[in-house]
LOZA-922040 format. One record per residue (C-alpha): residue number from 1; x, y, z. Coordinates in Angstrom, 3 decimals. Layout:
BEGIN
R  num        px        py        pz
R  NUM         X         Y         Z
...
//
This chain:
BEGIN
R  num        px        py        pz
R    1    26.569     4.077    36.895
R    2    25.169     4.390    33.195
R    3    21.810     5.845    32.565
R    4    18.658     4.150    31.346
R    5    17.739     4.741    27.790
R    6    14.241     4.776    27.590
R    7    12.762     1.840    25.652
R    8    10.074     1.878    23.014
R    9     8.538    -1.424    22.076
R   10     6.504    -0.901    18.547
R   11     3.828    -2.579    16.850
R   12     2.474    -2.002    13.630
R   13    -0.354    -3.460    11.754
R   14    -2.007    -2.215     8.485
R   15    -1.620    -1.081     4.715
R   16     1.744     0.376     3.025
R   17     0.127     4.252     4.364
R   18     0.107     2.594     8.282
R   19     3.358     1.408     7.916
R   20     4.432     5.100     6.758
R   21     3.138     6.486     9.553
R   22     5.036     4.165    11.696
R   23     8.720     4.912    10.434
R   24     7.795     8.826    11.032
R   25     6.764     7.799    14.572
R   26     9.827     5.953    14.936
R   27    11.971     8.521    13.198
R   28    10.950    10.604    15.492
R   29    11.459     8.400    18.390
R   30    15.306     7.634    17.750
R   31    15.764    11.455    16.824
R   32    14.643    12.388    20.609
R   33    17.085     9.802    21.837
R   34    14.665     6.648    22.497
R   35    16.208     3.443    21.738
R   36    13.803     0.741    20.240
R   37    12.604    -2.341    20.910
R   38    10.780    -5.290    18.205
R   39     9.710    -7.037    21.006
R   40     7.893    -6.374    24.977
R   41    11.287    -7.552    26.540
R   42    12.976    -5.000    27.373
R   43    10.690    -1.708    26.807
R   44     9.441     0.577    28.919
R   45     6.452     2.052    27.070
R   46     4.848     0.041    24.138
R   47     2.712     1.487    20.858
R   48     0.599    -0.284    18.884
R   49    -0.425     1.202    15.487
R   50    -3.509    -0.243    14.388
R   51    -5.659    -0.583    11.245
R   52    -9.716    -0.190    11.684
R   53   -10.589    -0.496     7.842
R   54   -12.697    -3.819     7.947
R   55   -13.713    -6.378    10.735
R   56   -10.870    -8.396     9.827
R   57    -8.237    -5.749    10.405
R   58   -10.015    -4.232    13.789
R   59   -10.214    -8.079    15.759
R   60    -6.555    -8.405    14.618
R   61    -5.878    -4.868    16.231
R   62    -8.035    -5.370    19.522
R   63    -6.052    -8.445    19.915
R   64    -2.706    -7.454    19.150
R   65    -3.434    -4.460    21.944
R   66    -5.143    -7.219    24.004
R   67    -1.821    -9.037    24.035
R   68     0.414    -5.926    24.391
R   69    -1.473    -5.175    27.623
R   70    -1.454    -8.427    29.064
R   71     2.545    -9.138    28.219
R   72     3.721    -5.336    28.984
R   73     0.551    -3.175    30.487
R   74     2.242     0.097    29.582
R   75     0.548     0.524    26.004
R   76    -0.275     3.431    23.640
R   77    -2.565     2.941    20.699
R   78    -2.505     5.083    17.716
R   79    -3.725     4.571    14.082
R   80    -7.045     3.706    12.046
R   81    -9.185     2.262    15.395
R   82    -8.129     5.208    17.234
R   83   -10.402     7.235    15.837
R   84   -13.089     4.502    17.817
R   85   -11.540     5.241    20.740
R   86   -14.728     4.212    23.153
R   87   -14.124     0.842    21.283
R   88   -10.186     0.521    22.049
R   89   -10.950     1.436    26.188
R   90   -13.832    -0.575    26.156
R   91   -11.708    -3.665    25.240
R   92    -8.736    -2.470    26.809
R   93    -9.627    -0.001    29.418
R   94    -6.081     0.497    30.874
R   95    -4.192     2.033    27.867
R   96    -2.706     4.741    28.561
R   97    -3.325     6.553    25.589
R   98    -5.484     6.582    22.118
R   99    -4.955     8.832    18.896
R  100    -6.147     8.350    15.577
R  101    -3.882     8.353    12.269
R  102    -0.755    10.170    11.168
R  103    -1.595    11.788    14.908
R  104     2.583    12.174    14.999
R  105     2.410    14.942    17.536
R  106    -0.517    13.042    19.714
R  107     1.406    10.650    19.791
R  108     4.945    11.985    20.952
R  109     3.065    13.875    23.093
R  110     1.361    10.662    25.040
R  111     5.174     9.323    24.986
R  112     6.578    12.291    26.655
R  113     3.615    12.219    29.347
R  114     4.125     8.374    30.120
R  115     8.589     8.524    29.542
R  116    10.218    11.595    29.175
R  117    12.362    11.463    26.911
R  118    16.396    11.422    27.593
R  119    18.191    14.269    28.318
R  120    20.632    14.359    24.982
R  121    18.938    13.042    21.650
R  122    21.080    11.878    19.230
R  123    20.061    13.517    16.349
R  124    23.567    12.762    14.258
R  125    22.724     9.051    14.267
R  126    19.834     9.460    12.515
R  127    20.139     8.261     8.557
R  128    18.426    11.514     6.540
R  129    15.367     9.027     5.013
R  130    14.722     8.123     8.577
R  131    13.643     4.605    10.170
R  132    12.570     2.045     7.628
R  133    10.397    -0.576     8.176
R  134    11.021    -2.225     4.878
R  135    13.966    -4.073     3.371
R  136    16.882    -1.393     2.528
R  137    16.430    -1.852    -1.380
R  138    12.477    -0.583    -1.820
R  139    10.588     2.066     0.653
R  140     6.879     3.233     0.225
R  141     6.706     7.138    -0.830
R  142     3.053     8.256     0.948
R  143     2.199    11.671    -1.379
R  144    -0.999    12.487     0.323
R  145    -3.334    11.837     3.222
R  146    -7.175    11.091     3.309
R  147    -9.563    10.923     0.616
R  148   -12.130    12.754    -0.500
R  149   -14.678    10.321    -2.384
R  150   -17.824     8.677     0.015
R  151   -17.686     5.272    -1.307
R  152   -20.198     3.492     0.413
R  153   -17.910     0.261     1.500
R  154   -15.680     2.622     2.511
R  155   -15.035     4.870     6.159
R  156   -11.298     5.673     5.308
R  157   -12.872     9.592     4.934
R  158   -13.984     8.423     8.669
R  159   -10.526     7.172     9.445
R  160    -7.794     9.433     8.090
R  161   -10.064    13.219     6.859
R  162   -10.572    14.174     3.045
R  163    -7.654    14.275     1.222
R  164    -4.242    16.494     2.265
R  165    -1.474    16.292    -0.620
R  166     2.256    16.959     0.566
R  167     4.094    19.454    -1.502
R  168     5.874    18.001    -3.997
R  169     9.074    19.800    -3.492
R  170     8.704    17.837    -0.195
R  171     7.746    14.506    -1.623
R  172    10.636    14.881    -4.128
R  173    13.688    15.587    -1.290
R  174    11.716    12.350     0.955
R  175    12.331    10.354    -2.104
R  176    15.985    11.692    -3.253
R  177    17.195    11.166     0.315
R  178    15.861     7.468    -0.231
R  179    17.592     6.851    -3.187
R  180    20.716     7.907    -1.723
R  181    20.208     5.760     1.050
R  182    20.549     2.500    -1.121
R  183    16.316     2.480    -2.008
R  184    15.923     1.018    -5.478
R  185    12.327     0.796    -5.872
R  186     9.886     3.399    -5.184
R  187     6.667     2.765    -4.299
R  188     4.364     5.359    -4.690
R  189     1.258     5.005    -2.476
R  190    -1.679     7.210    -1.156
R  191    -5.252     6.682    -0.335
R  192    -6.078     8.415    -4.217
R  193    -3.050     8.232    -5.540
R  194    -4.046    10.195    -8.937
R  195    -5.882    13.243    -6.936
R  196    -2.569    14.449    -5.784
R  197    -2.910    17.816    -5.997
R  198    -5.957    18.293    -6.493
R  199    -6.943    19.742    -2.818
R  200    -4.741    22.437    -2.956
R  201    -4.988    23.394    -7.390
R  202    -1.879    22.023    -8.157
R  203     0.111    24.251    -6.339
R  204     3.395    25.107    -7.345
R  205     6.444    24.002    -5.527
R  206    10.265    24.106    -6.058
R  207    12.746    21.313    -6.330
R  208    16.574    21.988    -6.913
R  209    15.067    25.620    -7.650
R  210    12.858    24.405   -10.529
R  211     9.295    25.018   -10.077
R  212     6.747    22.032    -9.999
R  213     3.262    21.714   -10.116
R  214     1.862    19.565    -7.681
R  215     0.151    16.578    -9.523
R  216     0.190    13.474   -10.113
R  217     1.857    13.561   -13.791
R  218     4.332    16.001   -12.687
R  219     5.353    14.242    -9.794
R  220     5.506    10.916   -11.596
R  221     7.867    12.257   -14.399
R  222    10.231    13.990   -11.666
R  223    10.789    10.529    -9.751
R  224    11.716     9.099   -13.025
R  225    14.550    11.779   -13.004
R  226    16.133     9.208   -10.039
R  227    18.168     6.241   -10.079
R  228    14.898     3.810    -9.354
R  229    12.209     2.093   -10.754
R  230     8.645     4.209    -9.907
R  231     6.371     1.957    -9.359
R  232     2.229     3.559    -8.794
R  233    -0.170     2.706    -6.453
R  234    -3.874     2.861    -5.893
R  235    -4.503     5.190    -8.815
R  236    -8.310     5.801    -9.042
R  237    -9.593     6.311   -12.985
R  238    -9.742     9.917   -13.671
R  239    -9.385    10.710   -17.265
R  240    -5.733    12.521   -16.718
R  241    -4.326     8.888   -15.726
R  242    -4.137     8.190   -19.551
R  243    -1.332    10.912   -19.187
R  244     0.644     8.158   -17.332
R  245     1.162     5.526   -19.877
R  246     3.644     7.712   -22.148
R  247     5.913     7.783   -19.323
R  248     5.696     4.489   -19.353
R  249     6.512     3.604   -22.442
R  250     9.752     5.599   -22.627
R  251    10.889     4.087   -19.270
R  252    10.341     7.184   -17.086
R  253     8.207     4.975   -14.480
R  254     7.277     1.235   -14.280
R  255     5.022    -0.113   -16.776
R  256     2.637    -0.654   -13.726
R  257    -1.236     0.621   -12.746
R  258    -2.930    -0.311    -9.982
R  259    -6.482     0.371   -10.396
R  260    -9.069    -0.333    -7.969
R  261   -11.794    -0.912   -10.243
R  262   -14.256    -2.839    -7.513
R  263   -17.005    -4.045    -9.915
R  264   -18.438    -3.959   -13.882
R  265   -21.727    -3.359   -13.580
R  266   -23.085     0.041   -13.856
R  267   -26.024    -0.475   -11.395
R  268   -23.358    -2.088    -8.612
R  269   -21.152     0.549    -9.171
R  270   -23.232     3.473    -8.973
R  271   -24.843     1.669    -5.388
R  272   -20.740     1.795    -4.028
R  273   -20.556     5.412    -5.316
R  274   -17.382     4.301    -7.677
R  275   -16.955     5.173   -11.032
R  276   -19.579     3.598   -13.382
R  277   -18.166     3.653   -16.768
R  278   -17.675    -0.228   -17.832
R  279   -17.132    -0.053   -21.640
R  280   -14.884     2.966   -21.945
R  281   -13.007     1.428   -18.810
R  282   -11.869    -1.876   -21.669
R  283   -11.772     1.163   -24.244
R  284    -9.053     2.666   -21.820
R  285    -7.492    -0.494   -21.521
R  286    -7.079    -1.531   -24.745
R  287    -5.927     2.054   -25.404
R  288    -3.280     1.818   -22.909
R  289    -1.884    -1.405   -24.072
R  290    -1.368     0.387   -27.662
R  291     0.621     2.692   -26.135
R  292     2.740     0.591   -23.865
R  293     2.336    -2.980   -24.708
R  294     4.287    -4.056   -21.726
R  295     2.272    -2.595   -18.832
R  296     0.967    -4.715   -16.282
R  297    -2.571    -4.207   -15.047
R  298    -3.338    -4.692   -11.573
R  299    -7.326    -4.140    -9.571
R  300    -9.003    -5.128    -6.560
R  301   -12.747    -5.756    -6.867
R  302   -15.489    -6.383    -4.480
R  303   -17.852    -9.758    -4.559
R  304   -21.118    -9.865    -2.536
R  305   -22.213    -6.186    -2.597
R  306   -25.236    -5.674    -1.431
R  307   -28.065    -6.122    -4.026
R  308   -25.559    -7.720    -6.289
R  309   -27.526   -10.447    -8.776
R  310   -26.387   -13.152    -9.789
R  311   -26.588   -11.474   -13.509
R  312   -24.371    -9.001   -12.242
R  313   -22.175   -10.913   -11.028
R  314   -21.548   -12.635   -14.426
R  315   -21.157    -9.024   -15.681
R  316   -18.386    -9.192   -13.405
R  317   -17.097   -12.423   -14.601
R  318   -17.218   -11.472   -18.657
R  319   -15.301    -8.058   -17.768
R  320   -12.564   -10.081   -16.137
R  321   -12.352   -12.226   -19.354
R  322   -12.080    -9.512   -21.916
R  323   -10.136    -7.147   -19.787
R  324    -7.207    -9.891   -19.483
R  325    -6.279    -7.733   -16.281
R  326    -2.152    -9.309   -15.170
R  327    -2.622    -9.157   -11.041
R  328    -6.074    -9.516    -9.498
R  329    -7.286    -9.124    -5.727
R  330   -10.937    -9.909    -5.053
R  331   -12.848    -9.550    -1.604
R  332   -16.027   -10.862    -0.706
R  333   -17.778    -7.849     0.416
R  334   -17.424    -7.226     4.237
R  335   -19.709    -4.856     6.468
R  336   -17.711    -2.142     7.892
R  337   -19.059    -0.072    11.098
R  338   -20.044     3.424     9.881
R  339   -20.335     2.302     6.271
R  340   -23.031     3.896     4.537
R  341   -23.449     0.294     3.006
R  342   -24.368    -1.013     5.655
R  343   -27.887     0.372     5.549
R  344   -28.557    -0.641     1.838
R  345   -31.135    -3.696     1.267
R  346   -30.559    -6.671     0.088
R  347   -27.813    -8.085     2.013
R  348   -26.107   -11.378     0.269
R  349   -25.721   -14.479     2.270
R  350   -22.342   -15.409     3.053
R  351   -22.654   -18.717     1.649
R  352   -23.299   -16.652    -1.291
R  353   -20.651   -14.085    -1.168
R  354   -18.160   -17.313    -0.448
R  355   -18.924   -19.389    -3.760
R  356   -19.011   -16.081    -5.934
R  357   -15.228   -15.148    -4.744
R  358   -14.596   -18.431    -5.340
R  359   -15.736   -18.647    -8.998
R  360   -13.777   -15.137    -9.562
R  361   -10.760   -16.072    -8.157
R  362   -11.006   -19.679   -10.487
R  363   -11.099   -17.413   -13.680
R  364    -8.859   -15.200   -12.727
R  365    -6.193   -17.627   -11.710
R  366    -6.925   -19.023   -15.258
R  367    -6.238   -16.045   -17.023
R  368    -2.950   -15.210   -15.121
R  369    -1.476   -18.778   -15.689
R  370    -1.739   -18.034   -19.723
R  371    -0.615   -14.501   -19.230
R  372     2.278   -15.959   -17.239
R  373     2.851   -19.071   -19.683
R  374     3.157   -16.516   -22.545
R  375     6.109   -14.853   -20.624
R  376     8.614   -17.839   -20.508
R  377    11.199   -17.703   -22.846
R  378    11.317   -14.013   -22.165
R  379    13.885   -11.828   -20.894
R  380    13.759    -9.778   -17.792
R  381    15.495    -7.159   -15.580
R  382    14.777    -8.050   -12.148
R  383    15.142    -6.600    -8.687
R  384    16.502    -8.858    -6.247
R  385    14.530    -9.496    -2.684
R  386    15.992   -12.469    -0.682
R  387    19.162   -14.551    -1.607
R  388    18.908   -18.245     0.178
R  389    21.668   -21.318    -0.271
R  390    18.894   -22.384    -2.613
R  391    16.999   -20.161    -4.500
R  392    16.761   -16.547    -4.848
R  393    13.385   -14.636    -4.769
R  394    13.173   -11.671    -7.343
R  395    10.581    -9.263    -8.908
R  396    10.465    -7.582   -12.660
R  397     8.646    -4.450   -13.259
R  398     5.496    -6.689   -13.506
R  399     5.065    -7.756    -9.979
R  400     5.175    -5.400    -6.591
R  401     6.283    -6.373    -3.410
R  402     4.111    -8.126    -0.891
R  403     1.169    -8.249    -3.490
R  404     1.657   -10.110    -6.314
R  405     3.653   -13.111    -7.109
R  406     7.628   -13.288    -7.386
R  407    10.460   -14.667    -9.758
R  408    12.091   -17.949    -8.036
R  409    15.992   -18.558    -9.620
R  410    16.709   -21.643    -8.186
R  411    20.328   -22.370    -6.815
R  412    22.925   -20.816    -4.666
R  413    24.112   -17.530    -7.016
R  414    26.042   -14.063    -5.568
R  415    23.858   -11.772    -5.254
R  416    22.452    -9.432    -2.693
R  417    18.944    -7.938    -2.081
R  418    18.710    -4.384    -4.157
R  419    20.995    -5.998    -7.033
R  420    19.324    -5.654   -10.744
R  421    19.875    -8.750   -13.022
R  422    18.862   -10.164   -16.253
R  423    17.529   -13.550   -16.726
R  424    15.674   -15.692   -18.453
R  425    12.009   -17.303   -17.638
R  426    11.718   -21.131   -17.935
R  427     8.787   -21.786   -16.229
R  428     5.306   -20.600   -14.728
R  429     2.293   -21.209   -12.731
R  430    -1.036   -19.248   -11.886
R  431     1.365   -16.568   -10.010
R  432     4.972   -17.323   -10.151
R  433     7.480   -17.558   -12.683
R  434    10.894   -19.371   -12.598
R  435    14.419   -18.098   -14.298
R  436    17.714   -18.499   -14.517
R  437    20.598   -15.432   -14.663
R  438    21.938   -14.585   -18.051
//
């Protein structure tokens, strides 16, 4: 008679740092011998990772637990709402556990209580990078956990703790083992992204023997030393991100920033606690583009904050126009439970909120269809994603997975996902572009 492998069935919900925190869990998992499961059928023990950031992302978690419990009963919940824990066992009082975020040990430790684990791990089967949860050509590289600023929109500091930067000799052997594994595309993501470091005064670390300094620069130009593009993530404006753009313009990382700016007046932006420095923000930007004329600009901003005027708003507006930012995300602005903004007067209608993303999201879509226009005829490397019998879906350096908008090349061609071509663009909209191989 063959023994049972013990079953894990896993859910996970969430930003690019959740889903890092479910391939460790996993990791671990297959390392102690558990086999897995995408689906209730067949597990014996099921774990939902959840996200508890906005409203949104906390009904989609209640419910996702709601329906693990009703189609399996045999559920632990870990992530972002775990830290509301009252909240998870007051909607789902039969879990049989609750831990908060990157809780890895909590968590193996609620598995072990509710299914030991078998008797003889496999530990040889497990690739060095670990479990992936993304395609085998890009991976997310987390650098840090936590953050340290008290935005008032914000509870992440709630959520996950102040910030705790890996060392970089660590972060570096994560990301070589990737490469190795087939991983073509970095992507570089934290909750501060530029602060790495900064917790523990840029420590020192070693690397193939070579000391390192652990910050953000550093680390940036040491991932450019591998086979991949580098692509950065949620890099908040400190004055040492100028530092970045040299690297790339000589092609050490992607010509790629994502900065969540969040607003352009100085009145708004002092009320959410963010940086307030409008004009020398398009100074920086214009600055940047000197240096690297190629880069592609990328921010999320927030509509709807409370005490926002409609003068301020247009603020808002005439900074997207002169900026000419390349990818844009835009929010109406959501109450969070424990936000401090949440207590601020001067709370805008939603009717409000609604018609202001709307007008933001009609210029911006304006200005990306001319940036986009302006790039056919061009040539491109590009990283292939999906190959169908009719079109394949690709990205340059300009466009990151999941959040911006792709590169169709229409017909059946042989390629496979993680294969670099060069092609030509003949066409555009507000978010796509079209091309053909060279």
């Amino acid at each position: 008679m063959t023994s049972h492998t013990p079953c894990i069935g896993f859910v996970s919900l969430g930003c690019p740092k959740a889903l890092v925190d479910s391939e460790r869990i996993l990791t671990q998992l297959r390392a102690e011998g558990y086999a897995i499961s995408a689906s209730y059928e067949g597990a014996d023990l099921v774990i939902v990772n959840t996200c508890g950031f906005i409203d949104a992302a906390i009904e989609e978690s209640l419910d996702a637990i709601g329906e693990a419990v009703e189609k399996h009963g045999r559920v632990i919940v870990t992530g972002c709402l775990g830290v509301k824990a009252d909240q998870v066992r007051a909607a789902c009082p039969t879990v049989l556990a609750v831990t908060g975020p990157h809780a890895y040990e909590e968590v193996m430790a609620a598995v072990h209580e509710h299914l030991p684990a078998p008797r003889h791990p496999f530990l040889h089967l497990l690739p060095p990078h670990g479990i992936k949860l993304t395609p085998r050509h890009y991976a997310y590289l987390k650098i840090s956990e936590g953050c340290s600023h008290r935005c008032r929109f914000c509870i992440i500091p709630d959520l996950r703790g102040d910030l705790v930067s890996r060392p970089i000799g660590e972060v570096m052997q994560e990301a070589e083992s990737l490469v190795d594994a087939g991983v073509r595309e970095l992507l570089v993501v934290a909750q501060d992204t530029a602060a790495y470091g900064m917790d523990i005064d840029y420590r020192p670390d070693f690397w193939h023997n070579r000391p390192l300094s652990t910050r953000i620069q550093t680390l940036a130009e040491a991932l450019g030393e591998l086979p991949a593009w580098v692509r950065l993530h949620y890099v908040y404006p400190y004055p040492h991100v100028d530092d970045l753009i040299p690297l790339m313009a000589r092609e050490k990382i992607l010509p790629y920033l994502d900065i969540p700016l969040q607003h352009a007046s100085r009145r708004v932006l002092q009320a959410m606690r963010r940086p307030a420095a409008t004009e020398r923000m398009l100074e920086r930007i214009s600055r940047w583009r000197e240096i690297c004329p190629g880069i592609t600009l990328r921010s999320t901003f927030i509509v709807g904050f409370p005490g926002e005027t409609e003068s301020e708003f247009e603020q808002l507006l005439d900074f997207l126009r002169e900026a000419r930012l390349d990818r844009v995300g835009c929010f109406a602005y959501s109450p969070v439970a424990g936000a401090a903004a949440n207590e601020l007067p001067d709370q805008i209608p939603e009717e409000i909120k609604e018609a202001r993303l709307e007008r933001f999201m009609a210029v911006q879509a304006g200005i990306s269809a001319e940036k986009l226009a302006a790039r056919v005829g061009s040539r491109l490397t590009v990283l292939v994603d999906e190959v169908g019998d009719e079109e394949t879906i690709a990205r340059s350096a300009g466009e990151a997975p999941e959040i911006d908008g792709c590169i169709h090349i229409e017909g059946a061609w042989d390629l496979e996902p993680g294969d670099f071509i060069e092609v030509e663009v003949t066409a555009s909209e507000e978010h796509d572009l079209w091309a053909q191989p060279l």
